[in-house]
Each structure stands twice: as C-alpha cells, then as structure tokens.
C-alpha positions as CSV (number, residue, x, y, z in Angstrom):
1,X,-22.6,-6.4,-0.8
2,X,-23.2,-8.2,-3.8
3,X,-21.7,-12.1,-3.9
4,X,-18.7,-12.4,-5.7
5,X,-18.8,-14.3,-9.4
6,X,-16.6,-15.7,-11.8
7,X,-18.3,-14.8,-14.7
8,X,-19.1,-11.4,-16.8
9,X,-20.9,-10.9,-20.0
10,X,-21.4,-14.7,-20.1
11,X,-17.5,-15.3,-20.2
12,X,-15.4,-16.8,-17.3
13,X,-12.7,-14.3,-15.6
14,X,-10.6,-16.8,-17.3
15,X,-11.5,-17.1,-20.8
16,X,-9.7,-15.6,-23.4
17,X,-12.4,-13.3,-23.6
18,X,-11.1,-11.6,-20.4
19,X,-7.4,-12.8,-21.1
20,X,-7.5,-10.3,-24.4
21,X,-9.3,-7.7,-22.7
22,X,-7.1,-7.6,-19.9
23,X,-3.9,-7.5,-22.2
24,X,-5.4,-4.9,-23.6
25,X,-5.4,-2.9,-20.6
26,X,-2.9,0.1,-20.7
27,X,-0.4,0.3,-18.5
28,X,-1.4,1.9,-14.8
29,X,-1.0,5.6,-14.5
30,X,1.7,7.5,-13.0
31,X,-0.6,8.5,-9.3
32,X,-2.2,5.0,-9.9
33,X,1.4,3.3,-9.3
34,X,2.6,5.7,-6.6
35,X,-1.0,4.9,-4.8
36,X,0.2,1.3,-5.1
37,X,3.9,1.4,-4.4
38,X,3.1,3.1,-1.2
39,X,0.3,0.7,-0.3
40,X,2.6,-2.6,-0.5
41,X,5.2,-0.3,1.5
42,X,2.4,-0.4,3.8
43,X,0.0,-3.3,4.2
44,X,-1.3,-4.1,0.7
45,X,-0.2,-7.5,-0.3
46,X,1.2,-8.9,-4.0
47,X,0.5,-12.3,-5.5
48,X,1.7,-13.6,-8.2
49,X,0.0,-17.0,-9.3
50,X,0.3,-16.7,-13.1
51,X,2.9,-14.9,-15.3
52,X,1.9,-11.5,-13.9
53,X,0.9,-10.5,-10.5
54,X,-1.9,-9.2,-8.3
55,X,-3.0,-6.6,-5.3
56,X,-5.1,-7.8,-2.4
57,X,-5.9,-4.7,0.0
58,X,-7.8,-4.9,3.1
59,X,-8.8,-1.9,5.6
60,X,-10.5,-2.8,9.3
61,X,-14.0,-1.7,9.6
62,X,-13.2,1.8,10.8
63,X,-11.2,2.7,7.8
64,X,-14.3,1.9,5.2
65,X,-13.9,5.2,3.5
66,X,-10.6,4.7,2.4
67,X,-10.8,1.4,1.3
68,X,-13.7,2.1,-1.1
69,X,-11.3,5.0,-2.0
70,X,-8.8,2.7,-3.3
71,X,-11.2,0.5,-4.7
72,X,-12.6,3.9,-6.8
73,X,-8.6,4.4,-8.0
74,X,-8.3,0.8,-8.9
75,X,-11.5,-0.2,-9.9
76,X,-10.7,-0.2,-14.1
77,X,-8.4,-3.5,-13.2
78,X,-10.8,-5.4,-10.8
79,X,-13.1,-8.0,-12.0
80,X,-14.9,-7.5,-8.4
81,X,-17.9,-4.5,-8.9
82,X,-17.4,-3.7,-5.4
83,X,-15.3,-4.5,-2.5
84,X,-16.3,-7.7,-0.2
85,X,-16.8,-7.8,3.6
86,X,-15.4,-9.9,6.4
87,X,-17.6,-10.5,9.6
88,X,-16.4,-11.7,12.7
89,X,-17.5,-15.1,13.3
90,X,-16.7,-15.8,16.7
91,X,-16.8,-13.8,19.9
92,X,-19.0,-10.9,21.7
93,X,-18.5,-9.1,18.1
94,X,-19.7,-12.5,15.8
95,X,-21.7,-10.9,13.0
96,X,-20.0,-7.7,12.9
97,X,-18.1,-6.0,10.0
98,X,-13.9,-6.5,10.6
99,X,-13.1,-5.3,7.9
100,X,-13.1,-4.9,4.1
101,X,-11.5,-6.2,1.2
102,X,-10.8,-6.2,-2.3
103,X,-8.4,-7.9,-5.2
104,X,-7.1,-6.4,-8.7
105,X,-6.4,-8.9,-11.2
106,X,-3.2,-9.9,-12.5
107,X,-1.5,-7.6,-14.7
108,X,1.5,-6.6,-16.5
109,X,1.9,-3.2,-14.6
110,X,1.6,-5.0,-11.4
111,X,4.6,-7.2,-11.8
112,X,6.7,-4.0,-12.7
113,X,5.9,-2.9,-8.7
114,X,6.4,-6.7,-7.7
115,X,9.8,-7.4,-8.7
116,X,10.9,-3.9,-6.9
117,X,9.3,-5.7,-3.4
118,X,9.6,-9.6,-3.8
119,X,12.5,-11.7,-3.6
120,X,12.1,-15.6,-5.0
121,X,15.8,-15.9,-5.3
122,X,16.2,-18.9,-2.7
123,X,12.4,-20.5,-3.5
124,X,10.6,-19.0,-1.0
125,X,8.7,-15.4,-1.8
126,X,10.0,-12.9,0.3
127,X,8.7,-9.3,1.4
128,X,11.6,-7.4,1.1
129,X,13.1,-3.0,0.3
130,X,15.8,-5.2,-1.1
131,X,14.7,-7.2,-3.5
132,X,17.2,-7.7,-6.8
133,X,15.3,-5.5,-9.1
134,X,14.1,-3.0,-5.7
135,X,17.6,-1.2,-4.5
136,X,16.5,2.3,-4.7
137,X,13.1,1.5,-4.7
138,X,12.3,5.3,-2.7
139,X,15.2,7.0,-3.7
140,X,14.5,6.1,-7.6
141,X,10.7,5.5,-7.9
142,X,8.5,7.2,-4.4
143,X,7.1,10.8,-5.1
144,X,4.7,12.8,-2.6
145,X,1.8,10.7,-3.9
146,X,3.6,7.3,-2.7
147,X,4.4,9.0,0.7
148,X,1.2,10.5,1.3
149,X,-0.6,6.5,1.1
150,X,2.4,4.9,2.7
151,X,1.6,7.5,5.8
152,X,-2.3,6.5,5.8
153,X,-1.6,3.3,6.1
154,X,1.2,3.2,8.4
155,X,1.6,6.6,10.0
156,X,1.4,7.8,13.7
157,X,1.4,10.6,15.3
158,X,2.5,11.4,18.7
159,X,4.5,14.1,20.5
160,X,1.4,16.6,20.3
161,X,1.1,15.7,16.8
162,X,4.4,16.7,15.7
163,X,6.5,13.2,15.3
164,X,5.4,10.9,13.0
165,X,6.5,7.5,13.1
166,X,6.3,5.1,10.0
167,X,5.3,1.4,11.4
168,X,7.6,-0.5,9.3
169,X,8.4,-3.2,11.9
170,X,7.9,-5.3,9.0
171,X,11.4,-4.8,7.8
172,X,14.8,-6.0,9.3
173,X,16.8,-3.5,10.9
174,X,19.2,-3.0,8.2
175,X,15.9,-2.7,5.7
176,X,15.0,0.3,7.9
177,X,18.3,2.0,7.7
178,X,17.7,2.0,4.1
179,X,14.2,3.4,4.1
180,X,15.1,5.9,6.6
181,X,18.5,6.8,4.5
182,X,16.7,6.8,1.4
183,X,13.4,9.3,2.6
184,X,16.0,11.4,4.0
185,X,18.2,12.0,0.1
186,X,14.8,12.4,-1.5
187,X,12.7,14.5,0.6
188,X,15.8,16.3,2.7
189,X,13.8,14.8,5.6
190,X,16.0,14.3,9.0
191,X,14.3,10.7,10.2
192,X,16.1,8.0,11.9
193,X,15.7,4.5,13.3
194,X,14.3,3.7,16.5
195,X,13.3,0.9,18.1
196,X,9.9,-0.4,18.8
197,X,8.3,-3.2,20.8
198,X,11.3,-5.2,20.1
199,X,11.2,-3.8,16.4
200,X,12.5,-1.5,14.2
201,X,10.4,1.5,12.6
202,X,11.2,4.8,10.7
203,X,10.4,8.0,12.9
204,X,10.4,11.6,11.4
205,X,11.7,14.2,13.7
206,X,9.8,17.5,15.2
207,X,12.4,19.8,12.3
208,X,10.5,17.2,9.8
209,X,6.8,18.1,10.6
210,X,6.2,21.0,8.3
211,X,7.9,19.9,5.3
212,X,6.3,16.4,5.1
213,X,2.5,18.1,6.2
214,X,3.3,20.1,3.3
215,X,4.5,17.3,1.1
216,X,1.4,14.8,1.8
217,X,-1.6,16.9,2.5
218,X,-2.8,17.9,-1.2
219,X,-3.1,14.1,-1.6
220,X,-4.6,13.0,1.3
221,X,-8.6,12.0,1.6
222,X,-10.2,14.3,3.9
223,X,-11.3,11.0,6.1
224,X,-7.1,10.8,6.6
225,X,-6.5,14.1,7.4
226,X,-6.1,13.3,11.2
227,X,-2.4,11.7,9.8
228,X,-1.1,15.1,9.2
229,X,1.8,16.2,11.3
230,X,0.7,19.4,12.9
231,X,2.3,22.4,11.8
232,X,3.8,25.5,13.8
C-alpha cells in the first residue's frame, strides 16, 4: 500500500485549490447515501472537524473485499488513492494485517447524514437514532439499499440460518425500540427487542426471513452473501 500524502498536483489537501474543487463536488448519489446511512447505522464512524463532516470506515482483515468495495463506491470523495492497512504490533500475530481502513473528506453531503446520527446539544458529540434533526431517520430516509449494508455490517444469522439478528447493542434500549418499531412500519417486518450479553439488539423473526432475503440480496456483494437469511 502506497504511504499516505498530503499533497496532489503539487497543492496541499488544504489549499484552496482542493477547497474549490471539493465544493465543487456534487452532492452524493441516492445508493451512495443509503450505502452510507446504513454504514454509520453500523460501524462506520462520522467526524466533523471543520464546517462539514467526514466518514472513517474500517473492516478486519477477513472482510478486505468489502472494504475495497466501499472504498470503489466512495472513492470520487477521498483524497486517499487506496485504502491504508493496520498491522498488529504486539503479540503471536505482530506483523500481520488487522484490518483495513479508509477516510472520505469532509463534505457538504456528509453533514446532511451527520445531523440525522449526532447529537452536540449538551457539548459532548453523541452517537445517537435520536438525534434532533434524526427522528424518523429509517422510517423517513432507509430503503433496501441502506438495509442491505446495515445487515453486512452488523447482521447474524442463527437458527439454521433463518433469524437474523441486527447487533445494535450500540444503542440504549429505548433507541432499539425505535429501530425495531420503525424497520417493522417500513418493511412490514415483524422484529422485536431482545436482549443480549447484557445488551439490547434488533432480531428479525423466522415469518421475516423471506421478505428481507428478498429485500437485500440484489444489493449485496457476492463476498456477503453468506448474510442472507435462508429461504424456505
């Protein structure tokens, strides 16, 4: 992997060279945004150090494929060429490959999906489905596309392959009643709360399998195909 720079076309990432470019920039796409929003209802994390904000994803070693995936969807608003590598540095595993990583840059589209997810109303930036601008954040803006990415990167399967469970520990309790309420208006899905390791996730039912195999498949990577809910 190459080394990551600062500079392009003899111009710093900050210049206003790259500041006009950037704002120049059309807004993301309608499958680029649901990739996204289902990402940060997943593991991608948001940054927002300047007036707009930013994506960091990361994928363990294992799930390479997809992560270069992601970087392919999101590449026209990275600076990075090509996504950078963690090794472990201690241990019986010290020089392997944990994982990969890359960062967009800030843009206005961006902040559009941060102010649904982010809550700086008491000074501290909080993750959050119920953020002021985010009530009705998968009732009003998930589709299929959304779902699909938010099961690869938090969906499991158990129960021969028919029960999927969403790992959204993440949230409080009354953060998953919400999800769970708001999946099942949109999609006419049938999940409920359960608990979880002294957590809280979202779990689909066996009556749910077909209909959301249906619903995510067409958008799902062949390397992520194992997510599927099996069908009878």
């Amino acid at each position: 992997m190459k080394k990551i720079t600062n500079t392009r076309n003899g111009y710093h990432f900050n210049s206003k060279y790259w500041q006009d470019w950037k704002k120049n920039l059309p807004m993301i796409d309608s499958k680029l945004f649901q990739l996204i929003l289902g990402m940060v209802l997943s593991d991608a994390t948001m940054y927002r150090v300047s007036n707009e904000a930013l994506i960091k994803f990361e994928q363990g070693a294992d799930q390479k494929e997809f992560l270069f995936h992601l970087f392919q969807e999101c590449k026209e608003y990275c600076f990075m060429t090509e996504p950078g590598i963690r090794k472990h540095i201690h241990g019986t595993k010290q020089g392997e490959v944990k994982s990969y990583w890359f960062k967009t840059f800030s843009h206005k589209s961006f902040s559009i999906i941060w102010d649904l997810f982010y809550d700086t109303s008491n000074g501290v930036t909080k993750k959050t489905i119920n953020a002021p601008e985010g009530g009705g954040t998968i009732l009003n803006h998930l589709d299929e596309v959304g779902l699909a990415y938010w099961v690869i990167g938090d969906g499991s399967l158990h129960r021969e392959g028919r029960v999927l469970t969403l790992h959204t520990q993440g949230f409080s309790h009354d953060e998953n009643k919400m999800i769970s309420e708001e999946l099942n208006l949109k999609f006419g899905f049938k999940s409920k709360v359960v608990k979880h390791k002294n957590k809280f996730v979202v779990q689909f039912t066996t009556s749910d399998a077909n209909k959301l195999h249906d619903l995510i498949k067409p958008h799902l990577i062949p390397t992520m195909q194992y997510k599927l809910p099996r069908k009878l």
